[in-house]
C-alpha positions as CSV (number, residue, x, y, z in Angstrom):
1,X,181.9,118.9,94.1
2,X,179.4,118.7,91.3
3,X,176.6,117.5,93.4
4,X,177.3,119.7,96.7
5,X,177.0,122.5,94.0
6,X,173.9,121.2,92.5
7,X,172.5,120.4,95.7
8,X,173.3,124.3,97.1
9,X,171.3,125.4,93.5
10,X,168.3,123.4,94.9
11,X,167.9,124.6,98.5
12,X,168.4,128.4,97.0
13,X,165.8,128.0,94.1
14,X,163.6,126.5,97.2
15,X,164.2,129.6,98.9
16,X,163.7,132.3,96.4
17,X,160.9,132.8,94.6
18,X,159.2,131.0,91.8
19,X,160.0,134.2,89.8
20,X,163.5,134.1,90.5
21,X,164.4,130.4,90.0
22,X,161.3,129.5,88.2
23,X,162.1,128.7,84.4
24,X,161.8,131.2,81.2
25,X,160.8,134.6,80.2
26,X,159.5,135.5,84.1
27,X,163.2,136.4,85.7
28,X,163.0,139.9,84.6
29,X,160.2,142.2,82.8
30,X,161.0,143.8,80.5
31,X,159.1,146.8,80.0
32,X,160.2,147.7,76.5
33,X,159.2,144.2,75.2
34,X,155.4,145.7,74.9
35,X,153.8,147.2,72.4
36,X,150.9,149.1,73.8
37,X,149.3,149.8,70.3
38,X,150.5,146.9,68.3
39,X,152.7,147.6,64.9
40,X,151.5,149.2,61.7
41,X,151.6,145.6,60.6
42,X,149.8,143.8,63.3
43,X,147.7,146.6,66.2
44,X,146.9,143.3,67.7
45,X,150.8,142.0,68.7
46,X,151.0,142.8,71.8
47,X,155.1,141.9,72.6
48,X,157.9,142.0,70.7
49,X,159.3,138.9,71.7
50,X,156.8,136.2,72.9
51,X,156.2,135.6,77.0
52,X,154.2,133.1,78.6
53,X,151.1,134.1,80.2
54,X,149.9,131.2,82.8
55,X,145.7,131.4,82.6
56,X,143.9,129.5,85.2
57,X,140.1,128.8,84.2
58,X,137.2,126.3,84.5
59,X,136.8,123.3,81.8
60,X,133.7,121.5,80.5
61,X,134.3,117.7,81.4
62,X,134.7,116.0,78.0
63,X,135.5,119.1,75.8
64,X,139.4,119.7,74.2
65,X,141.7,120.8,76.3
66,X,142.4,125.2,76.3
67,X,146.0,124.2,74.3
68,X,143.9,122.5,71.5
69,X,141.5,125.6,71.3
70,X,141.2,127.1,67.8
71,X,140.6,130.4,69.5
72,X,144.0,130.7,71.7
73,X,145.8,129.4,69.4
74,X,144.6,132.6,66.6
75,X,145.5,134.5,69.0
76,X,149.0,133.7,69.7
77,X,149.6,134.2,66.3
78,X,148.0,137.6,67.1
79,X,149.3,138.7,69.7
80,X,152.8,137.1,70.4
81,X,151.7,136.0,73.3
82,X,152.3,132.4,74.6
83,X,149.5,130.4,76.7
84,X,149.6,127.8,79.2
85,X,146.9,126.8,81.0
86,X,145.8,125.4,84.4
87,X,142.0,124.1,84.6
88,X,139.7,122.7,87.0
89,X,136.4,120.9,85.7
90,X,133.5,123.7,86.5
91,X,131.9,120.7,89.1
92,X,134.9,121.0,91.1
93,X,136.3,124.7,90.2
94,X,135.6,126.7,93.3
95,X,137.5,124.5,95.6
96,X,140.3,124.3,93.0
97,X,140.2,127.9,92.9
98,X,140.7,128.1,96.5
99,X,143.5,126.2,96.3
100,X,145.4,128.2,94.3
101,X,145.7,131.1,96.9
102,X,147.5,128.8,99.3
103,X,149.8,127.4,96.6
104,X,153.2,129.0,96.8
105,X,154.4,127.0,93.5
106,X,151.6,128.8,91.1
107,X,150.6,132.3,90.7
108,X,148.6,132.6,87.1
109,X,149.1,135.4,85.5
110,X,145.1,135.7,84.5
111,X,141.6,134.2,86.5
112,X,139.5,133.7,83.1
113,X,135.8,133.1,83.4
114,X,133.9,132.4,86.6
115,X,135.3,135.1,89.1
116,X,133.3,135.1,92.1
117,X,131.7,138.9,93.0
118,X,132.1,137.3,96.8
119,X,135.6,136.2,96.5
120,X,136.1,140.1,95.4
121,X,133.8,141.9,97.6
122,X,136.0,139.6,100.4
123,X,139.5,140.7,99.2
124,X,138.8,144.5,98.8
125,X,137.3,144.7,102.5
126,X,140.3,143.1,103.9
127,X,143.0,144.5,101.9
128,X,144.7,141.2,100.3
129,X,145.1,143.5,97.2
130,X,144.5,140.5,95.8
131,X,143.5,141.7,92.3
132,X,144.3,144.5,89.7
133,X,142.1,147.3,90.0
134,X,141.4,147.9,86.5
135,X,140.0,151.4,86.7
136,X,143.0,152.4,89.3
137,X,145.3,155.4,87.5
138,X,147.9,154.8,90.5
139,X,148.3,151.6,90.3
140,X,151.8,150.5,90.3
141,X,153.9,147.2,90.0
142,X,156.0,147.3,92.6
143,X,159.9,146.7,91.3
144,X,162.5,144.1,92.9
145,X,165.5,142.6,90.8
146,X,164.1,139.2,89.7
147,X,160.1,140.8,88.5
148,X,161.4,144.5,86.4
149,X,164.1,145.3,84.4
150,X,166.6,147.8,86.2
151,X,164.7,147.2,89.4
152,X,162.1,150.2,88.5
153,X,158.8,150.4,89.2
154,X,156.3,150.1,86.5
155,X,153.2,152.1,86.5
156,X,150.2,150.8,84.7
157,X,147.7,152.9,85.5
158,X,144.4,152.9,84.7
159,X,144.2,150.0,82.1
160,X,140.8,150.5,81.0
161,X,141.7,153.9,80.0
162,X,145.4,153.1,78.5
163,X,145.3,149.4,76.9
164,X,140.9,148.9,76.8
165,X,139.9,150.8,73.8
166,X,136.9,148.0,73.2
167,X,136.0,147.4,76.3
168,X,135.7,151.2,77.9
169,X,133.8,151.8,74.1
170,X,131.5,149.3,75.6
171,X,131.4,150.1,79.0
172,X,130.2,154.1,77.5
173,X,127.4,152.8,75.8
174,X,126.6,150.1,78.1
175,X,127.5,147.3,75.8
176,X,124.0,148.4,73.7
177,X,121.9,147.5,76.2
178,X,119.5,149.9,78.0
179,X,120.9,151.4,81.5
180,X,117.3,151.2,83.1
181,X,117.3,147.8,81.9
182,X,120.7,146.9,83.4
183,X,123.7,148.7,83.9
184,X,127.2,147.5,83.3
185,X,129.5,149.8,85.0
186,X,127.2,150.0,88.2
187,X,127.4,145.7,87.7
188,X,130.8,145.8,88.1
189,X,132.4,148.3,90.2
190,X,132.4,147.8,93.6
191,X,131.4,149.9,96.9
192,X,135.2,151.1,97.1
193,X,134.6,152.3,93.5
194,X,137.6,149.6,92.0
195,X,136.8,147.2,89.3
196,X,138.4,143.7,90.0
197,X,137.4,141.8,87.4
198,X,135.8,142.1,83.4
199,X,132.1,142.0,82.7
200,X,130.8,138.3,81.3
201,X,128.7,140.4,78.9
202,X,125.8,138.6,77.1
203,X,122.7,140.2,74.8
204,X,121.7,136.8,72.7
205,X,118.1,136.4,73.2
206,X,118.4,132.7,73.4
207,X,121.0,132.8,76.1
208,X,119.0,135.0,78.5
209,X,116.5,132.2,79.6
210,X,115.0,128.9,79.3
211,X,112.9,127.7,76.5
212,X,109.5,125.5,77.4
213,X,108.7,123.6,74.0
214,X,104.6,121.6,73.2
215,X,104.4,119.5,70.3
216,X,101.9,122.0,68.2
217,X,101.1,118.7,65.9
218,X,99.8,116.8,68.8
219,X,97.6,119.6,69.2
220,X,96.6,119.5,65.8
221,X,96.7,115.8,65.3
222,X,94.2,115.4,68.2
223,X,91.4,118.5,66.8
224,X,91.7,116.9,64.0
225,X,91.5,113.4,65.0
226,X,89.5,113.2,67.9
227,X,87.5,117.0,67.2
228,X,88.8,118.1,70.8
229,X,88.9,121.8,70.9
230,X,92.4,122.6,72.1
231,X,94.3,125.8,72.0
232,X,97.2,126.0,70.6
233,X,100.4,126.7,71.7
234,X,100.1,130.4,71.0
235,X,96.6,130.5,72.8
236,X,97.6,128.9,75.9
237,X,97.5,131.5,78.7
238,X,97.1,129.6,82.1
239,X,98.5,127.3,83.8
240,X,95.0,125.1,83.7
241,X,95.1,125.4,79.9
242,X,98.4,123.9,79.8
243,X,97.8,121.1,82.0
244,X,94.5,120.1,80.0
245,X,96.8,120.0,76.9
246,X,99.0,117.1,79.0
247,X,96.0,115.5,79.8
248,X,94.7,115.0,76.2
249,X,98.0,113.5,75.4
250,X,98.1,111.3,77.6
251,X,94.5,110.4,77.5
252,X,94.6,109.9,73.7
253,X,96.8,108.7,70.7
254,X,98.7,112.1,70.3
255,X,101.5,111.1,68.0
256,X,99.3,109.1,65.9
257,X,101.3,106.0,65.7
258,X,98.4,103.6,66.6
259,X,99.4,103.4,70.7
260,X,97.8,105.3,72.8
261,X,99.8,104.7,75.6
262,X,103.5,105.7,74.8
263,X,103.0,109.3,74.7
264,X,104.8,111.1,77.6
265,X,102.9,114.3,78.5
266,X,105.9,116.2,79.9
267,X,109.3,115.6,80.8
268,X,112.2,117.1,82.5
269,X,115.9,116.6,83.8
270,X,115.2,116.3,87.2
271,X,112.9,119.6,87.8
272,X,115.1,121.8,85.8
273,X,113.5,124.7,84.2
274,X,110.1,122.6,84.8
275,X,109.4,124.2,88.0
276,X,109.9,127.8,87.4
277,X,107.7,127.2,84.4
278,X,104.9,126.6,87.0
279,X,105.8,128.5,89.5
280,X,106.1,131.4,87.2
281,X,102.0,131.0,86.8
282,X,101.7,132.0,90.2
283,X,103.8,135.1,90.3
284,X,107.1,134.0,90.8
285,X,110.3,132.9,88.5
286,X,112.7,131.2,90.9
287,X,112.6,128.9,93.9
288,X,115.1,130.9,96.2
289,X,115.3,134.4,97.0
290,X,113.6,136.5,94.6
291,X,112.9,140.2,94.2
292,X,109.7,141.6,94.3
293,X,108.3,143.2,90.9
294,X,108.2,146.4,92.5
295,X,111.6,146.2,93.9
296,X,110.5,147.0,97.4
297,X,111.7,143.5,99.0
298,X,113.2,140.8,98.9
299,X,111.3,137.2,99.5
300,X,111.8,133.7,100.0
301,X,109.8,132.4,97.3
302,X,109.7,128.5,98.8
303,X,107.9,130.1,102.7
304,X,105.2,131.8,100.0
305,X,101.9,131.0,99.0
306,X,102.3,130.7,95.7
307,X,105.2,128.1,95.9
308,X,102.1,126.0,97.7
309,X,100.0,126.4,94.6
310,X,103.1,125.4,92.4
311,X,103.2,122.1,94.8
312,X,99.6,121.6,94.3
313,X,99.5,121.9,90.4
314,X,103.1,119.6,90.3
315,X,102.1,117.0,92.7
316,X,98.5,116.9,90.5
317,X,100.6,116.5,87.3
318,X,102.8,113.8,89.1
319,X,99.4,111.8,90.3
320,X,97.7,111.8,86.9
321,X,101.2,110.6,85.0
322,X,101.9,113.6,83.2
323,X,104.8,113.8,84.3
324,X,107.4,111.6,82.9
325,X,107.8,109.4,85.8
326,X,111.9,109.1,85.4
327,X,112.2,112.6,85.8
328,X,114.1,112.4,88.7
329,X,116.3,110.1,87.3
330,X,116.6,112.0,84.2
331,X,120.2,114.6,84.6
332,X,121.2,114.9,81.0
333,X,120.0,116.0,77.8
334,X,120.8,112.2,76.0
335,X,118.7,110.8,78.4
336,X,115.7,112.7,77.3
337,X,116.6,112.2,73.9
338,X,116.0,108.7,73.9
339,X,112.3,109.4,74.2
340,X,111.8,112.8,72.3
341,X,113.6,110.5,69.6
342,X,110.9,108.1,69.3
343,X,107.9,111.1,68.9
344,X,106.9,110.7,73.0
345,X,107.1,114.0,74.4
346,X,104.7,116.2,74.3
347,X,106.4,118.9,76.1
348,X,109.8,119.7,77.6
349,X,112.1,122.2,78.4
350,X,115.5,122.1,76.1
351,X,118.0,124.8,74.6
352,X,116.5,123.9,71.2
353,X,113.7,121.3,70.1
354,X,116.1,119.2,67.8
355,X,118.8,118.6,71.1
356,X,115.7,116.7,72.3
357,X,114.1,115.1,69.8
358,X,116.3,115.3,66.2
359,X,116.0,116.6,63.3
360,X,113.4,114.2,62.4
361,X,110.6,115.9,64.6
362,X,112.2,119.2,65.6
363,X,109.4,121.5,63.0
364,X,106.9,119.8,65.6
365,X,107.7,122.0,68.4
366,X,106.8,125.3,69.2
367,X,107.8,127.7,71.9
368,X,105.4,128.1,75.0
369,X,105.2,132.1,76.5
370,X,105.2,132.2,80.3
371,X,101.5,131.6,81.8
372,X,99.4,132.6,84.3
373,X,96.8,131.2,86.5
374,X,93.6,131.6,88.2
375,X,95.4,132.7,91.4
376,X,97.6,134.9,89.9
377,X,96.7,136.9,87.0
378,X,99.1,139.9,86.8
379,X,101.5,140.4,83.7
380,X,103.4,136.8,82.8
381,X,106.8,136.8,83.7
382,X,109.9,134.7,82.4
383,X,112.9,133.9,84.3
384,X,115.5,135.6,83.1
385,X,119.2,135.9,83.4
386,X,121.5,139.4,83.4
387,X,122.7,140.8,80.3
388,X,126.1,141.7,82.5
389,X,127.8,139.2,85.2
390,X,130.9,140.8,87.5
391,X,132.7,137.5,86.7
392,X,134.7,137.6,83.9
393,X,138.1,137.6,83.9
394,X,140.6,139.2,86.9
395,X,144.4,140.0,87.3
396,X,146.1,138.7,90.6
397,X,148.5,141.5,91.7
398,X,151.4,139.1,91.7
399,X,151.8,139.0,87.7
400,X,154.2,140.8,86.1
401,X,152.2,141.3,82.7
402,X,149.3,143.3,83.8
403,X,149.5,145.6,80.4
404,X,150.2,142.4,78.7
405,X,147.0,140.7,79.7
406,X,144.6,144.2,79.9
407,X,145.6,144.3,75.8
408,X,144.7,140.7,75.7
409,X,141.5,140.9,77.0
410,X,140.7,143.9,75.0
411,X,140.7,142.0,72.3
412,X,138.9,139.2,73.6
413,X,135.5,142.5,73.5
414,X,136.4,143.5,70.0
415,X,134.7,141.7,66.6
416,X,137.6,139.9,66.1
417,X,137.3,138.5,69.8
418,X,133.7,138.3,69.9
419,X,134.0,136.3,66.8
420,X,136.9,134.0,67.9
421,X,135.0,133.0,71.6
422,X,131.6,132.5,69.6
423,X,132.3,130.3,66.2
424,X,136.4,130.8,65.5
425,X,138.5,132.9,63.1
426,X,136.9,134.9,59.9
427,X,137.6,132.5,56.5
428,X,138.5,129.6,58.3
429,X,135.6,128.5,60.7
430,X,132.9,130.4,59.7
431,X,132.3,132.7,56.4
432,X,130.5,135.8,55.6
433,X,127.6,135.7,53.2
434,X,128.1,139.0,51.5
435,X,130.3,142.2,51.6
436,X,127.3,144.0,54.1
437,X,128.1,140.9,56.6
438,X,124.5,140.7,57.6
439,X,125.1,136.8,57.6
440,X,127.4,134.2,57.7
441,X,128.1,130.6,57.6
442,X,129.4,127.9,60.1
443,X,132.1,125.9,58.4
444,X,132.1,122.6,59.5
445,X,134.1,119.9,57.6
446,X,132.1,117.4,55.6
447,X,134.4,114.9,57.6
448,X,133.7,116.0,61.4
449,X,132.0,113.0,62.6
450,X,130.1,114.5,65.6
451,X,127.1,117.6,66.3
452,X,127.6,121.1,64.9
453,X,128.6,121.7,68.4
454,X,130.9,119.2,69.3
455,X,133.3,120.9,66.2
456,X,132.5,124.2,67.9
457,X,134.1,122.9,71.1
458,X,137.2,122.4,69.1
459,X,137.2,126.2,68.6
460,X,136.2,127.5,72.2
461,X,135.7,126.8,75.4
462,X,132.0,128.4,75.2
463,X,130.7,124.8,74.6
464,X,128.7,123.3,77.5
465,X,129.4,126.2,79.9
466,X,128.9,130.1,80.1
467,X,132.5,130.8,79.4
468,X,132.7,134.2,77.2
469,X,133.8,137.6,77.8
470,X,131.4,138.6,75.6
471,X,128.7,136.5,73.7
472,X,127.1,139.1,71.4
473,X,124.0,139.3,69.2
474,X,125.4,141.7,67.2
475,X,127.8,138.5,65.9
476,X,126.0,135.3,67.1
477,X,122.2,136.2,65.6
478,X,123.6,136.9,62.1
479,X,124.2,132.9,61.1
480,X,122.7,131.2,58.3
481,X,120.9,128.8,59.7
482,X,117.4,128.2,59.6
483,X,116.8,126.2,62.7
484,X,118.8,128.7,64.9
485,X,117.0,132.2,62.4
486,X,114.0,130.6,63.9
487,X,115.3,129.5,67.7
488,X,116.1,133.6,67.7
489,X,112.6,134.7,66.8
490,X,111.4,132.6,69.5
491,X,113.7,133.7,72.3
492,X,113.3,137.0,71.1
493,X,109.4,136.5,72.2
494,X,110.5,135.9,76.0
495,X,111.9,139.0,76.3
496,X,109.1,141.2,77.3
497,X,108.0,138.8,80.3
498,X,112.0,138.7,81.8
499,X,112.2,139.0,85.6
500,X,115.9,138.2,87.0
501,X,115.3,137.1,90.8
502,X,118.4,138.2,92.2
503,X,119.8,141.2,89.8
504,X,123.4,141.1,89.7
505,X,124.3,144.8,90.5
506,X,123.3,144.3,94.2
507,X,126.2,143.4,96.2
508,X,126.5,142.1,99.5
509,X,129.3,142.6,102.5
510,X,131.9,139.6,103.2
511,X,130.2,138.9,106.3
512,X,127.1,138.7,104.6
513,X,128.1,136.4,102.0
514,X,129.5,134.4,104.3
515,X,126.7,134.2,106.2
516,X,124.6,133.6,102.7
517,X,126.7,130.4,101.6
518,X,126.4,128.8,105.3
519,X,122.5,128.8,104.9
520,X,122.1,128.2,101.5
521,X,124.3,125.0,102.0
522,X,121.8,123.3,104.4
523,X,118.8,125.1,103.1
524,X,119.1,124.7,99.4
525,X,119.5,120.5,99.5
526,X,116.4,120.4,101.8
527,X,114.4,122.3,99.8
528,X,114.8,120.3,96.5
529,X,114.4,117.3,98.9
530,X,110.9,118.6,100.5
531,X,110.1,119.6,96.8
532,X,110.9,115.5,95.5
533,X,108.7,114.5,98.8
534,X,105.8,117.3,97.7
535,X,106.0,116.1,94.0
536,X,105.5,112.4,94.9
537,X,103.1,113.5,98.2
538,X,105.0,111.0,100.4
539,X,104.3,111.3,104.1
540,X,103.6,114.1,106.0
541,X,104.1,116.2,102.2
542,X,100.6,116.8,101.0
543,X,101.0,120.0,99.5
544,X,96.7,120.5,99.8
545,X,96.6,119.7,103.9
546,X,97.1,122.8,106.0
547,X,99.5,120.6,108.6
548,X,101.8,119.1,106.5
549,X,102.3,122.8,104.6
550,X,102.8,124.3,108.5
551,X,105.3,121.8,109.6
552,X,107.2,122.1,106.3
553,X,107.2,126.0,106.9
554,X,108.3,125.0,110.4
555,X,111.4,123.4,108.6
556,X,112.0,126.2,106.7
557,X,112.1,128.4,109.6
558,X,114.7,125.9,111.5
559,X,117.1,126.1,108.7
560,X,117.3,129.7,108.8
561,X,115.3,130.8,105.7
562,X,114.0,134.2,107.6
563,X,117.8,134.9,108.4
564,X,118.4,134.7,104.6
565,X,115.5,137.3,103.8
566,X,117.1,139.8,107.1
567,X,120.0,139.4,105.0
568,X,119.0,139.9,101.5
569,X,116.6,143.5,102.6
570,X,119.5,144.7,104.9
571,X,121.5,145.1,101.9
572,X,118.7,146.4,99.6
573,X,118.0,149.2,102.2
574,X,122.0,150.3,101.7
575,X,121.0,151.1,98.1
């Protein structure tokens, strides 16, 4: 009898809901269980008695898991709350992601970091009501007896204006940052007027682009040494000065050690950051669809002329070696190492000098601005990325803890959040230098074994990815330490050149995207294939004969680059 029992149990908890049968806290919500301004003791507990909320969200291969976190685990003591986490590594996320649409047995309760705007834009037209509007005053959970207590509705409301006092502060003054410049409320709404997700708001200098480092005591060494008259680093504006920089390295004994064959002009992981670096000497930041300077168009910077001169001025670099000739081979940041470790690169493109080459030679190095070129000589410009992203976090409809989780993400934009996703909790992982906190000190143990940032990634899942809601200056510029005082000052110098090539408050139909990822996922591989071929000038890719750069154009054309642009200026004429 037992077992006939046991075995009826089964094939109803199979049939009802995951909410019904599921285990814990998620048979009934209970609406008085939330505290919607915290106690006088604690404004940051947000339940009386703790819940689970299930958090799906990308992971860094190799970093602690979210449960180890320093920062969720401050803020369940916080906010009552309890965590449990479902992550996909960010290589494999989207598909994962997918997944969990079609998967009857999981329904998180959050989407942290990573939120496609197409995923959104695709929802909203066809009325899944996939998401929590979080600027909807009507919006409602809808009541049955196994989700809210008494079988009531629960109206939520407009969360940004009831449970978002942070975040609508910051959406009013546009998170600091100019409107002209970029704006975060026309970022993330949508053309329904809803927001579906959080901003991924970031203003650190360092953050919003690349950084192209010369070694300024090669330059010296060889004035010195060999009386050459180079410029330096601060006086090279062209392209043509640059590369006669490479070639005195590699013609000479640059690093002084006695060979004057081990120095290594330039390098790069793969082309990373390398080629917009060039390319932005002719006009251009990116090498896919870019906006013009004047806003007026869209183009497709790879069918232009001035992608032809970038091919030119890369596949003479790659001829006269001063390109590191692994380059291709080259995908992570060790791998460089081993060679900026040794003093043998001259120049290379790295978050900071030290990552690259060490402490030992790391004062070497100098920032290089953005330069331009005998064929273009209009103002430099810098690749740059937004200070707001429509990606940050998003509540599926089908949680029952929508007030819950707007509170929690509140927090997440105040100091105390900001803090906590940047360097950890106040007295414990990092310190304040004096009562005006206009510094403070990382705190990491005398015992921690690894980099100052592999103990960060103990703390948050920031390390090795994008993932913040908010990764501000106001917090993050103020440490103590001298390397990164001076890796601000030099980012800080990039910001007057920034161009963004595709600005993120543009925003496309479904169809469109759609019709956006099919090209892009047989043009973009072909294009950094044609780009190898032009680098090394293999067959029929001479970048200098008129044939090979009209059937490469031909290619273009056949894997429906024009279609791309049709698309792109369709939607910038709807503005």
């Amino acid at each position: 009898m037992k077992r006939k029992i046991l075995a009826i149990l089964m094939i109803l908890c199979t049939l009802m809901s995951l909410a019904a049968c599921g285990g814990g806290d998620k048979k009934t919500y209970d609406p008085d269980n939330f505290l919607p301004n915290g106690t006088p003791e604690n404004p940051y507990q947000i339940v009386k008695e703790p819940v689970t909320i299930e958090i799906f969200a990308p992971h860094s291969a190799g970093n602690p898991d979210y449960d180890e976190l320093v920062m969720f685990k401050h803020l369940e003591k916080l906010t009552n709350l309890r965590f449990s986490f479902t992550t996909a590594d960010t290589s494999a996320y989207s598909n994962r992601r997918s997944a969990i649409w079609n998967d009857p047995n999981y329904r998180p309760d959050l989407f942290l970091f990573n939120n496609a705007i197409a995923e959104q834009v695709q929802f909203m037209e066809k009325n899944y009501n996939a998401f929590v509007p979080f600027n909807d005053a009507s919006y409602t959970v809808k009541a049955n007896s196994t989700l809210v207590k008494y079988g009531e509705n629960l109206s939520v409301g407009n969360l940004i204006d009831q449970y978002m006092p942070n975040y609508k502060a910051g959406l009013e003054a546009n998170f600091g940052i100019d409107k002209n410049v970029s704006d975060a409320t026309e970022t993330v709404t949508l053309s329904n007027g809803k927001m579906y997700a959080t901003l991924s708001v970031n203003d650190v200098s360092r953050d919003l682009t690349y950084k192209m480092f010369i070694n300024q005591q090669w330059i010296d060494n060889l004035n010195d040494l060999y009386s050459l008259k180079l410029p330096n680093a601060n006086e090279i504006n062209t392209i043509e000065e640059y590369l006669d920089v490479l070639r005195a390295f590699k013609k000479y004994d640059a690093n002084d050690n006695g060979d004057p064959n081990d120095e290594v002009p330039v390098t790069s992981k793969s082309l990373e950051y390398l080629r917009n670096f060039i390319i932005q000497s002719y006009g251009y930041v990116s090498n896919t669809m870019e906006i013009e300077a004047d806003g007026s168009k869209y183009v497709y910077v790879p069918s232009t002329e001035a992608y032809r001169k970038y091919l030119q001025t890369i596949n003479t670099m790659w001829k006269e070696g001063l390109i590191d000739n692994t380059t291709f081979s080259i995908t992570t940041d060790a791998q460089m190492a081993q060679k900026g470790q040794k003093n043998q690169l001259g120049s290379f493109v790295s978050a900071a000098a030290y990552i690259t080459v060490g402490m030992e030679y790391e004062d070497q190095y100098v920032t290089l601005a953005p330069v331009t070129s005998s064929y273009y000589k209009g103002n430099p410009v810098q690749l740059g990325f937004d200070y707001f992203k429509p990606d940050g976090a998003c509540i599926p409809q089908t949680s029952i803890y929508v007030r819950e989780v707007a509170r929690l993400l509140d927090i997440m934009y105040s100091d105390i959040g900001k803090q906590l996703i940047s360097y950890g909790v106040e007295g414990e992982n990092f310190t304040w230098d004096n009562e005006e906190k206009t510094s403070w000190t990382f705190n990491v143990p005398e015992s921690f074994t690894g980099t100052q940032e592999d103990y960060r990634a103990t703390i948050t899942p920031n390390v090795g990815s994008a993932s913040a809601l908010y990764w501000s200056k106001d917090f993050v510029e103020k440490m103590n330490d001298e390397i990164i005082t001076e890796l601000n000052k030099m980012s800080a110098s990039y910001m007057q050149y920034i161009k963004i090539p595709e600005p993120d408050k543009y925003e496309f139909t479904s169809s469109e995207y759609e019709k956006i990822s099919k090209i892009k996922a047989t043009l973009d591989p072909q294009i950094l294939y044609m780009e190898s071929c032009f680098v090394k000038g293999d067959q029929n890719y001479d970048p200098f004969n008129d044939a090979d750069w009209a059937g490469y154009l031909t290619s273009l054309e056949r894997y429906g680059y024009k279609d791309l642009v049709d698309i792109y200026n369709s939607m910038l004429d709807r503005k």
